[in-house]
C-alpha positions as CSV (number, residue, x, y, z in Angstrom):
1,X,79.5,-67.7,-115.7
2,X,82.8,-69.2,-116.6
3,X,84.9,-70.5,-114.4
4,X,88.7,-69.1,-113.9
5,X,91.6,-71.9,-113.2
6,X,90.0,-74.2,-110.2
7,X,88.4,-71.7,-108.7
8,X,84.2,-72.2,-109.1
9,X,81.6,-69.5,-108.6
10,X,78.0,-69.3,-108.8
11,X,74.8,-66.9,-108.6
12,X,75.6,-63.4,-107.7
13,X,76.1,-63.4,-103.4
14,X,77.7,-66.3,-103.2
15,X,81.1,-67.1,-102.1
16,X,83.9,-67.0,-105.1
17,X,86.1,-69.6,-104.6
18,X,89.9,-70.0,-105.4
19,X,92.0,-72.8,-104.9
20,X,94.6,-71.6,-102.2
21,X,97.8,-72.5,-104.5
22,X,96.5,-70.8,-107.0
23,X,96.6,-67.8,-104.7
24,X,100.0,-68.4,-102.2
25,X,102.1,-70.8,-104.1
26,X,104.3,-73.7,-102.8
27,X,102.9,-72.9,-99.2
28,X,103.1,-76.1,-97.3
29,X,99.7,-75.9,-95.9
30,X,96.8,-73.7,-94.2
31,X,98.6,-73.4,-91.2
32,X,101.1,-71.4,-92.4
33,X,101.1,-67.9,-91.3
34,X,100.8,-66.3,-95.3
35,X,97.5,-68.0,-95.3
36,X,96.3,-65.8,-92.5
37,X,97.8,-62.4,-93.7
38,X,96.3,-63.0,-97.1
39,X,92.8,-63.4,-95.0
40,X,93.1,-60.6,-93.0
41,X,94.5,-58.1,-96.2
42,X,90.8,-59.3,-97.7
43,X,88.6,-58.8,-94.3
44,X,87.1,-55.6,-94.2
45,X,88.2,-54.6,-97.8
46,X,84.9,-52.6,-99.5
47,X,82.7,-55.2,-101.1
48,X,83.9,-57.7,-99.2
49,X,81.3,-59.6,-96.5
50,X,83.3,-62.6,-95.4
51,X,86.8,-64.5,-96.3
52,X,87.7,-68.3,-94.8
53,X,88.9,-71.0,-95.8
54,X,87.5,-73.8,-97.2
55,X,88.4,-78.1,-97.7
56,X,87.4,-80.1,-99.6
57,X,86.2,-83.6,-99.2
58,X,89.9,-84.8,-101.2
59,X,92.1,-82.8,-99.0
60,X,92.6,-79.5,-100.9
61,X,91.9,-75.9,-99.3
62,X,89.8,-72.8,-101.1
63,X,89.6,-69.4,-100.2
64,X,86.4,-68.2,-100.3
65,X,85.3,-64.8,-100.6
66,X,81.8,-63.6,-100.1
67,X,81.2,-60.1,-101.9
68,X,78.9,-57.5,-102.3
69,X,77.6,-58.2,-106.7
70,X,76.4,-54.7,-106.5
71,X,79.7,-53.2,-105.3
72,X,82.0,-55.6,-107.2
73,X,81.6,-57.7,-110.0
74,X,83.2,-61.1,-110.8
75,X,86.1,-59.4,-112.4
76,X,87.1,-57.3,-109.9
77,X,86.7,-59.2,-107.1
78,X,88.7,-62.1,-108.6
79,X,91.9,-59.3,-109.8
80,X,91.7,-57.8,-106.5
81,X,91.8,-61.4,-104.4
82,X,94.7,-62.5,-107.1
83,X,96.6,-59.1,-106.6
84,X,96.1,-59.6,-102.5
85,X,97.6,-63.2,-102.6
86,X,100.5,-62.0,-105.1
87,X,101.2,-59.0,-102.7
88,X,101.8,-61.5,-99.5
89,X,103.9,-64.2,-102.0
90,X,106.6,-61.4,-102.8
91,X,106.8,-59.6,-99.3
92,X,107.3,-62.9,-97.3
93,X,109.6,-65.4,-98.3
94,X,110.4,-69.0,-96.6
95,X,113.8,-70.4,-96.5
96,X,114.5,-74.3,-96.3
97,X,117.5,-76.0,-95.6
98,X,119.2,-79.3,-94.3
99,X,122.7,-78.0,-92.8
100,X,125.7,-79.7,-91.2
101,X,126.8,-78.8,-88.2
102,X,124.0,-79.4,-85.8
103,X,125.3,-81.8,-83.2
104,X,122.8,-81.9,-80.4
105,X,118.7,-80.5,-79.6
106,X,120.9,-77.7,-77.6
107,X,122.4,-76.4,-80.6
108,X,119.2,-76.7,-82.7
109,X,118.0,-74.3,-79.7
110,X,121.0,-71.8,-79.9
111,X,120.8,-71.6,-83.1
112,X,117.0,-71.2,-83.4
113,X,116.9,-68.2,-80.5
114,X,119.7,-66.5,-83.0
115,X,117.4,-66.2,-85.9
116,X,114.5,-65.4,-84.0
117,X,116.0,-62.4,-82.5
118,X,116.9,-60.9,-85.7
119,X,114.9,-58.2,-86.9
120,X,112.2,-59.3,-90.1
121,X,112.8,-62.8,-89.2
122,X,108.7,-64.1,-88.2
123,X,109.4,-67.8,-87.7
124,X,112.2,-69.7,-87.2
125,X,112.5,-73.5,-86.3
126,X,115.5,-76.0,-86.3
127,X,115.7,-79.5,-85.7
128,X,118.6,-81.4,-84.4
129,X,118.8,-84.0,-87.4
130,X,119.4,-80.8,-89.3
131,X,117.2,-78.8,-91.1
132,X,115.9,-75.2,-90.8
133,X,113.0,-73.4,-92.0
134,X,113.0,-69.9,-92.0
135,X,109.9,-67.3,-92.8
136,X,110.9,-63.4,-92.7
137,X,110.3,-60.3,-94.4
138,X,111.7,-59.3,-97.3
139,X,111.4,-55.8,-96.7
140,X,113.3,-55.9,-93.9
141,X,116.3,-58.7,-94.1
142,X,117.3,-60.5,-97.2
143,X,117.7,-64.5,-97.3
144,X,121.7,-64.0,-98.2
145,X,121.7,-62.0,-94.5
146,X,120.1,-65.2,-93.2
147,X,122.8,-67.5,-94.8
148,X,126.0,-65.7,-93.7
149,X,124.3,-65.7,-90.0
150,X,124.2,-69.1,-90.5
151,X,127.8,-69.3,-91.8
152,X,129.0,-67.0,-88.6
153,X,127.0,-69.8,-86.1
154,X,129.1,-72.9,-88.0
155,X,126.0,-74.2,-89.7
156,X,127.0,-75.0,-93.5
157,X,124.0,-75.8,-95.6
158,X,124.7,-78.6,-97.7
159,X,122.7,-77.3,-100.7
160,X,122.4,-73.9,-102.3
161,X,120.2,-72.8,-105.3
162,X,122.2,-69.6,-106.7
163,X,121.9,-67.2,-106.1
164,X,119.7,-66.7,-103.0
165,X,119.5,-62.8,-102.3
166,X,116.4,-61.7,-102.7
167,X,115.8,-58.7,-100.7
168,X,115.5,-55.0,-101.6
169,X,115.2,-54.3,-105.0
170,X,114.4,-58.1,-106.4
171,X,112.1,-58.1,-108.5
172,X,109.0,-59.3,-108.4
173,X,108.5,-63.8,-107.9
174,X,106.2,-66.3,-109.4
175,X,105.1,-69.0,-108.8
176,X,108.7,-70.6,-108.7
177,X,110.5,-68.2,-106.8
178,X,107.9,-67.0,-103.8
179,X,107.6,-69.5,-101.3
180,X,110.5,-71.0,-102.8
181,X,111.9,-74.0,-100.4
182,X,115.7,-74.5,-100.7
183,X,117.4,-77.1,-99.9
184,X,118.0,-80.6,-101.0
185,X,118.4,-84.3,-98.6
186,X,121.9,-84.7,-98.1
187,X,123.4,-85.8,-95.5
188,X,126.2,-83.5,-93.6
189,X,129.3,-83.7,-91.9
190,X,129.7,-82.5,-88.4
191,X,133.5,-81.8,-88.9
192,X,137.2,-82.6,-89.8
193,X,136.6,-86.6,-89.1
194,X,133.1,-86.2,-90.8
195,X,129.4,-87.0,-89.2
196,X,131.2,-88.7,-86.1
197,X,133.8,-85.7,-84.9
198,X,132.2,-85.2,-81.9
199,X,132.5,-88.9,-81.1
200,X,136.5,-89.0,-81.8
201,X,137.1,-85.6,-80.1
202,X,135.3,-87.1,-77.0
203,X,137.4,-90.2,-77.2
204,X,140.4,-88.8,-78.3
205,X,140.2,-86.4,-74.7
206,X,139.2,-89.8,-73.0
207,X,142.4,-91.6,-73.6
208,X,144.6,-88.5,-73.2
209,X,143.1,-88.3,-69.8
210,X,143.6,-92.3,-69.3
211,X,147.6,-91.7,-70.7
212,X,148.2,-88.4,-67.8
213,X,146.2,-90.0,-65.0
214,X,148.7,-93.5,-65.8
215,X,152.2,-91.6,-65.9
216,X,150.7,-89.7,-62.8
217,X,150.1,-92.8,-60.8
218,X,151.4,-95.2,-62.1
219,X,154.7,-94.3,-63.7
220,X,157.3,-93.6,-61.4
221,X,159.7,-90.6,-61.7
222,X,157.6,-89.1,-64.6
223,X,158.2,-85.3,-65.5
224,X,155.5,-83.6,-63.4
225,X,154.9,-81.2,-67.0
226,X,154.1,-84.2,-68.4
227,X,150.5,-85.6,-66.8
228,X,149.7,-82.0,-67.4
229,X,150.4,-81.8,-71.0
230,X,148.4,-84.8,-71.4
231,X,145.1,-83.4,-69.4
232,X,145.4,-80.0,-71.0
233,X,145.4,-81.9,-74.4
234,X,142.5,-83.7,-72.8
235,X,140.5,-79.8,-72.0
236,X,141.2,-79.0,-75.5
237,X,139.6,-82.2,-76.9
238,X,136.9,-82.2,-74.9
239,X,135.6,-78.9,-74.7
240,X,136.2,-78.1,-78.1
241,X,132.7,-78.1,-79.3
242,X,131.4,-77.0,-76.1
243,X,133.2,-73.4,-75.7
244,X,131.1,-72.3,-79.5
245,X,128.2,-73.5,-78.0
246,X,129.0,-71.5,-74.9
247,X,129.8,-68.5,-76.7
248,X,126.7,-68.8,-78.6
249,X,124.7,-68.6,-75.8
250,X,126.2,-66.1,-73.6
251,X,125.6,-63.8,-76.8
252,X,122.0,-64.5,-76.5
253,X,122.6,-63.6,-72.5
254,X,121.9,-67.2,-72.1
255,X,123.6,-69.5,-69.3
256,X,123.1,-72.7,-69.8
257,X,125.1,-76.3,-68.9
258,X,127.2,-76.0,-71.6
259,X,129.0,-72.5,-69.9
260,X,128.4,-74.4,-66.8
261,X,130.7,-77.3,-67.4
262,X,133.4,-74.9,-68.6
263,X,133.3,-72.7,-65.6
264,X,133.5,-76.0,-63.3
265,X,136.7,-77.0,-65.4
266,X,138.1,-73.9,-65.8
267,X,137.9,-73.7,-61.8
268,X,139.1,-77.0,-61.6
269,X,142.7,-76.4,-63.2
270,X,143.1,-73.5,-61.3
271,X,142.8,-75.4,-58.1
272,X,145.6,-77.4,-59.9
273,X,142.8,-80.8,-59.8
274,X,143.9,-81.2,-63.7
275,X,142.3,-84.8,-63.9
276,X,139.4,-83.6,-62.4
277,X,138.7,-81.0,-64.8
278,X,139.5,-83.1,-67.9
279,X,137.2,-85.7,-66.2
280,X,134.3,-83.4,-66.2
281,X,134.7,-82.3,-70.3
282,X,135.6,-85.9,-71.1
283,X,132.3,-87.1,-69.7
284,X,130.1,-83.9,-70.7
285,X,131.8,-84.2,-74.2
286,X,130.7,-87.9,-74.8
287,X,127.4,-87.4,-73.6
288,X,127.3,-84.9,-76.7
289,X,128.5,-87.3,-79.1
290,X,126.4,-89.8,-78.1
291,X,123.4,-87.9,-78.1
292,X,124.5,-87.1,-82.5
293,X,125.3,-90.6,-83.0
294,X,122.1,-91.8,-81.9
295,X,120.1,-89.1,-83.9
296,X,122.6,-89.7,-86.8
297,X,121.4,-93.5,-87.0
298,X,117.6,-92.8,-86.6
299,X,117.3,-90.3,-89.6
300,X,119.3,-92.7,-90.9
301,X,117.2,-95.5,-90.5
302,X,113.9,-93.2,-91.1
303,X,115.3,-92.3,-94.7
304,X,116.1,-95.9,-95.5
305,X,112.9,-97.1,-94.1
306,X,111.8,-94.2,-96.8
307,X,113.5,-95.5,-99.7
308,X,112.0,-99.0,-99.6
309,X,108.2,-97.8,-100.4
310,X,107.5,-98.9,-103.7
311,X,107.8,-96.2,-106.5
312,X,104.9,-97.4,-108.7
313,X,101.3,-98.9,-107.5
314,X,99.4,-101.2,-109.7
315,X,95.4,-99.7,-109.9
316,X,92.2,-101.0,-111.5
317,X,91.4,-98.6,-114.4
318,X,88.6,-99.0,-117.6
319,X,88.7,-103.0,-116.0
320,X,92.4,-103.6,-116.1
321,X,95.3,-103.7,-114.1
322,X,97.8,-100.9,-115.0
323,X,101.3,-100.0,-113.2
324,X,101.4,-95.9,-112.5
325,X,104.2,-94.2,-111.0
326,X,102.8,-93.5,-107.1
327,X,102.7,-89.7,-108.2
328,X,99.7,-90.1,-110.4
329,X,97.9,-91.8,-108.1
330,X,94.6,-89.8,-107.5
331,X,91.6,-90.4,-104.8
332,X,89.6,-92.8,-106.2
333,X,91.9,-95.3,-107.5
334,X,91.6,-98.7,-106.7
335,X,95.0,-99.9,-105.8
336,X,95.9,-103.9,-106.0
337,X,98.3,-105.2,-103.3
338,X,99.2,-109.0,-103.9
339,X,99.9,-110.7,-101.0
340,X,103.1,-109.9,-99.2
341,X,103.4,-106.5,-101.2
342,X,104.4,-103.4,-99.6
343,X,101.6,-100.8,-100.1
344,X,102.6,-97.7,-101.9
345,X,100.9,-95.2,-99.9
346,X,101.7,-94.5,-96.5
347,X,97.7,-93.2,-96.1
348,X,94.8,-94.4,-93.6
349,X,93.7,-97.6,-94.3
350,X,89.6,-97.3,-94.3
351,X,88.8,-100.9,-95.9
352,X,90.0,-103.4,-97.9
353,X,88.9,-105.7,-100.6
354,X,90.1,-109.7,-101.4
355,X,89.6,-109.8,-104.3
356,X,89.2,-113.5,-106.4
């Protein structure tokens, strides 16, 4: 019996297997949800005695389909299991981007709980250093719809393929296009003043405040109108990202500290306690900042840490030494490390060999 791409068979009743790529291409792994619908569209299907899946001892995952030889044959079985995984591939399609935008975990949040309550959206997560993966129907919303959501929240993803609809009346994907994740490592800008606008908005509302609260107390014969100017310049400052994060939730009839902070200022200028108020959104505002700038610096230090893995590995092959980029590297290789050398695989370490 021949065998078809990876897959391998054998005597009639046992199970055919497929690799999984083969079947749902560029899924990241069996834990996605496509690998499950594609399981359940072959359970109970005539012929058909048992689907799971299946790893191997190197890492990769089979399907394996047990059928019925005297109901289908080899040919069948394998069109109908191909047809099933191509079905899934161009109903459900995945969307991957890094953004700018994304300031805080609170805003990942927001911004998560909006594409989750959209109709044909399945899965949606979003991380605070900026990226966001998105799984939803085809049939039912259309990754452009997704985008100019994500446009309307202030979330600008830095990296496009074009074009990007593919909803009703696309036609049908391969390999290329289903399961296609978008999206390319580049870093983002949080605003006018670049990654750190939050910072210099916070600060910028700090020393306004600083400036009123001195030609309050400390200046004699001061313009009252003028202290003021300076905190409400210091309200604008510092609750300038909060309010679209405010808004943002109250859409999603959500009250969080965000809306919190404003009430509590808001109510403070109209007891006339102007400092006060300014005091609050100054503080609440830095916090903020803070909270980016310290995420900023670990991805930053995570993709540099990232960049200094070597790009090519030295293996034993045929009795000699030979330099491979770390792609081709396959299980079995023996890999030579010289002392102080980095080791190009960032894998589980079962033993090691000193070699003379």
């Amino acid at each position: 019996m021949q065998a078809y791409g990876n897959e391998q068979t054998m005597a009639p009743g046992t199970p055919l297997r497929i690799d999984l790529p083969i079947l749902l291409p560029n899924v990241p792994d069996v834990a996605d949800a496509c690998v499950e619908r594609l399981v359940a569209a072959l359970r109970g299907q005539p012929g058909v005695k048992r689907v799971y899946l299946y790893t191997q001892d190197d890492g990769t995952s089979q399907l394996c389909v047990h059928y019925d030889p005297d109901a289908l044959n080899l040919a069948r079985i394998r069109e109908f299991v191909t047809a099933a995984g191509a079905q899934v591939t161009e109903r459900f399609g995945h969307g991957l981007w890094e953004v700018e935008g994304i300031t805080h975990q609170r805003r990942a949040q927001t911004i998560a709980d909006q594409l989750r309550a959209l109709i044909g959206v399945l899965e949606a997560d979003v991380s605070a250093v900026g990226r966001i993966r998105v799984e939803y129907d085809r049939e039912q919303y259309s990754e452009q719809a997704i985008l100019e959501l994500l446009k309307d929240l202030g979330v600008k993803p830095t990296d496009i393929d074009a074009p990007a609809a593919r909803g009703e009346g696309a036609q049908p994907h391969d390999q290329e296009e289903g399961h296609k994740h978008r999206g390319k490592h580049h870093h983002g800008h949080g605003g006018i003043f670049g990654s750190n606008s939050e910072l210099i908005f916070a600060l910028t509302s700090g020393v306004l405040l600083v400036l009123g609260f001195a030609m309050e107390k400390l200046v004699f014969g001061t313009p009252p109108w003028l202290p003021v100017t300076c905190y409400i310049s210091a309200y604008f400052f510092g609750c300038f990202f909060t309010v679209r994060e405010a808004l943002d939730n109250l859409r999603l009839k959500k009250f969080e500290i965000d809306t919190l902070m404003l009430v509590a200022a808001a109510g403070a200028a109209a007891l006339g306690a102007w400092a006060e108020g300014a005091l609050l959104l100054f503080l609440f505002s830095l916090g903020h900042a803070l909270e980016h700038y310290a995420m900023g610096r670990a991805k930053r230090a995570i993709e540099a840490l990232a960049e200094l893995a070597p790009k090519r590995a030295t293996v034993r092959r045929d009795g000699r030494a030979h330099q491979v980029p770390v792609e081709e590297l396959v299980i079995g290789d023996a890999v030579l490390v010289r002392p102080n050398e980095q080791l190009p695989l960032g894998q589980q370490l079962r033993y090691t060999k000193v070699l003379p």
